[in-house]
C-alpha positions in Angstrom: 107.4 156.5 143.2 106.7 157.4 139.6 108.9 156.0 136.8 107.6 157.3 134.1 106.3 161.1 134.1 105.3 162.7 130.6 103.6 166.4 130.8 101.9 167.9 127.8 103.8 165.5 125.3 103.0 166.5 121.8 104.7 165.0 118.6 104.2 167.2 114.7 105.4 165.0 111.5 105.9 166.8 108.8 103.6 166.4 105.8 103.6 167.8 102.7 104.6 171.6 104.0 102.2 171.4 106.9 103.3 169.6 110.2 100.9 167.1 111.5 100.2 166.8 115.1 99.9 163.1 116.2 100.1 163.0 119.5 98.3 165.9 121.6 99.6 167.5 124.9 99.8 164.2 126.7 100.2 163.1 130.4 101.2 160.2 132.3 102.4 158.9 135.2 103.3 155.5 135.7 104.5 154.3 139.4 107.2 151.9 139.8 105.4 148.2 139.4 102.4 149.4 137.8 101.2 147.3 135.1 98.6 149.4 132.5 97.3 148.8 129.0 97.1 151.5 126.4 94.1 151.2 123.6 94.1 152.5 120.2 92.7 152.0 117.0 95.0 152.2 113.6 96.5 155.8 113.5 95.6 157.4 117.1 99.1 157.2 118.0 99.5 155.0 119.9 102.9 153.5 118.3 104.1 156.8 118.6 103.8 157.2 122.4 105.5 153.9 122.9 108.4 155.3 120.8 108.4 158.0 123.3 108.2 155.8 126.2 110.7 153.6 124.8 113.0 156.0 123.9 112.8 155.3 120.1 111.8 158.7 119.4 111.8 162.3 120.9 108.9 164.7 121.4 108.2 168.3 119.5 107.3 169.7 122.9 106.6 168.7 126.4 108.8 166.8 128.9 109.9 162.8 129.7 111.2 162.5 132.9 112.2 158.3 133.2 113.1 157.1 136.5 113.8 160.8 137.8 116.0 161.0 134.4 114.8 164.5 132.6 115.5 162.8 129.3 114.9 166.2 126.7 118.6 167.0 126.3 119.9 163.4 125.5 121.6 163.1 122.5 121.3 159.7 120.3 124.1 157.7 122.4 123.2 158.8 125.9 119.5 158.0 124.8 120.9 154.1 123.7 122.3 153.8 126.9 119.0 154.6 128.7 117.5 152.0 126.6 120.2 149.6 127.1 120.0 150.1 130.8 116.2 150.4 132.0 113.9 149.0 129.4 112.9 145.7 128.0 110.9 145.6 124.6 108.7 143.1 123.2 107.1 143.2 120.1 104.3 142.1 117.9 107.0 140.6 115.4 109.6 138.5 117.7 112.8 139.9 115.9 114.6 136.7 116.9 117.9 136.0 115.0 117.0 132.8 112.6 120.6 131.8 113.3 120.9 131.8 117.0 119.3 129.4 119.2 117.1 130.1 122.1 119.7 130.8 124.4 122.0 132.6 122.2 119.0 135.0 120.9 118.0 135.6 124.8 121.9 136.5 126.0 122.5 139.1 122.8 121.3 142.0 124.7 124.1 140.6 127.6 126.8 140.7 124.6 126.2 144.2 124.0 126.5 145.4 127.5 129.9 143.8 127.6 128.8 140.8 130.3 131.1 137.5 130.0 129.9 134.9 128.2 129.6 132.5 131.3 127.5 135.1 133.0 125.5 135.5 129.7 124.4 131.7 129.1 123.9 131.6 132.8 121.3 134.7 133.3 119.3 133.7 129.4 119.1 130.2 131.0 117.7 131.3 134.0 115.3 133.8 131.6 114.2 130.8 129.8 113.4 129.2 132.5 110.9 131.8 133.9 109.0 131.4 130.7 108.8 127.8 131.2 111.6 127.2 128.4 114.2 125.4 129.8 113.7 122.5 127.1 114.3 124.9 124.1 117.2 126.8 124.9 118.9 124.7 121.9 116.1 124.8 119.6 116.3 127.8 116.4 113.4 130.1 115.7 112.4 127.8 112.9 112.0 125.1 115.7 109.2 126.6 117.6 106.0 127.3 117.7 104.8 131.1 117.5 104.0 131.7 121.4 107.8 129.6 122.1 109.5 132.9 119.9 107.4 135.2 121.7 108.0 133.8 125.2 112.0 133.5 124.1 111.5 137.6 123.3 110.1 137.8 126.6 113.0 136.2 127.7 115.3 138.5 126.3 113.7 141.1 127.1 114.1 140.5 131.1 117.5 139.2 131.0 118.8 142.5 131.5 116.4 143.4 134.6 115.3 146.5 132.8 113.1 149.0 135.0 110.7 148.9 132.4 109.0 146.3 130.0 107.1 147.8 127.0 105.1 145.7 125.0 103.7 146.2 121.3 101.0 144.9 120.5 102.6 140.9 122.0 99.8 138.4 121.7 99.3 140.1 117.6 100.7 137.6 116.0 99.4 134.3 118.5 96.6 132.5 118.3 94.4 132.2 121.8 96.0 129.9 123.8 99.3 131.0 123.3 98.3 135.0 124.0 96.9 133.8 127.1 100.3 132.2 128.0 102.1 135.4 127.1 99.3 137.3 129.7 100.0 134.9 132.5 103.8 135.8 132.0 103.1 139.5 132.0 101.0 138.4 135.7 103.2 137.0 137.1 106.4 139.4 136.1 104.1 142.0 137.3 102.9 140.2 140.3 106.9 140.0 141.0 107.5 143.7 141.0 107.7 144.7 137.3 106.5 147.7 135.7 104.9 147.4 132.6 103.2 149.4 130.0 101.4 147.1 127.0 99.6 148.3 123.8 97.0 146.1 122.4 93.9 147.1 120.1 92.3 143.9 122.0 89.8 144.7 125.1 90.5 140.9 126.3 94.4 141.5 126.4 93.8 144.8 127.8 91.7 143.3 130.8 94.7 141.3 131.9 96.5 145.0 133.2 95.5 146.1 136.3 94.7 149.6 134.6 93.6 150.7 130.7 94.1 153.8 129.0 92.6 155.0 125.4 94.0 157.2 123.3 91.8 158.5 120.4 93.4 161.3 117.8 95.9 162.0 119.5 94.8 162.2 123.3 95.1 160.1 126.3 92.1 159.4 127.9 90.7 157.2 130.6 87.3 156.1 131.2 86.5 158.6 128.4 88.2 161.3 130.2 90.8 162.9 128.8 93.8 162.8 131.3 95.2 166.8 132.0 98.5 167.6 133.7 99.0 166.9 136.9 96.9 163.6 137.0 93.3 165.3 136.9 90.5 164.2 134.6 87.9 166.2 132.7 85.0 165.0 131.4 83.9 165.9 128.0 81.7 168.0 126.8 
């Protein structure tokens, strides 16, 4: 079953007094579980389908269907509430609150969703644990090391058993070992059932997804196809 369905997606910014098209009648389908990589270079829009995806932004044309949710008619609180509800984000940057520890950073989303605190501290320390973090659920951001923040953001990004985990770009800011940690988590929340959609601009990071897509100018492609409506592939000319 398909969770996320996008048909002939296009997305104009305006420049100057000519609109700029960024993203190009694109489709996808992603199936509950699936976990894919999506390659780009600087400026082929990738970060902008990811908005889309993620709900961060809304598209000049085409449609987003998430989860059997026709999303086009949302407005900006009904569109927080699908994020708060069915997607997890992690991030090159680990937007962790310097002031908050561990646990505390990994049970915020929890706050906002109006969960007790008991049942807060109790599901972030469970998250912690899952990324092997059950020793620094005390410790500040200033306290650990770069993979630790982005494994505590992978924490908090799961704590609220979102549908979907979207990744930007996660292993950036990390030096080897530490991105391969952060690939071995994606595994194995994958391996457990997890749907996931990850950008990266590295082939190694992509190679950890069990499927890569490249988008070039605008346009989705796979295996230097670009991907039509309805799932189909043409090769170029």
């Amino acid at each position: 079953m398909a969770i996320v369905e996008l048909t002939n997606i296009c997305k104009d910014y305006q420049q100057g007094k000519e609109p700029v098209r960024v993203l190009k009648n694109v489709n996808l389908t992603v199936e509950k579980g699936e976990y894919l990589a999506i390659m780009g270079p600087s400026g082929s829009g990738k970060t902008t389908l990811m908005n889309i995806i993620g709900c961060l932004d809304v598209p000049t044309s085409g449609s987003y269907t998430l989860d059997g949710q026709d999303l086009r008619d949302l407005d900006d609180d009904a569109m927080a509430d699908v994020r708060n509800k069915h997607l997890g984000f992690v991030f090159q940057s680990f937007h962790l609150m310097p002031r908050l520890n561990a646990l505390d950073n990994v049970a915020l989303p929890l706050l906002y969703g109006g969960v007790s605190l008991k049942e807060r501290r109790e599901r972030a320390a469970e998250a912690l644990k899952a990324v092997g973090l059950e020793d620094r659920m005390d410790f500040f951001p200033n306290q650990l090391s770069g993979g630790q923040c982005q494994r505590v953001a992978i924490a908090r990004a799961m704590v609220g058993k979102p549908d979907l985990l979207l990744a930007d770009e996660p292993t950036g800011a990390l030096d080897t070992k530490a991105g391969n940690q952060i690939m071995d988590i994606f595994r194995q929340l994958s391996n457990e059932g997890m749907t996931i959609i990850m950008i990266t601009h590295e082939p190694g990071i992509a190679a950890c997804a069990d499927k890569t897509y490249h988008i070039l100018d605008g346009e989705l492609r796979t295996d230097g196809n670009l991907v039509k409506m309805g799932g189909g592939e043409d090769e170029e000319d």
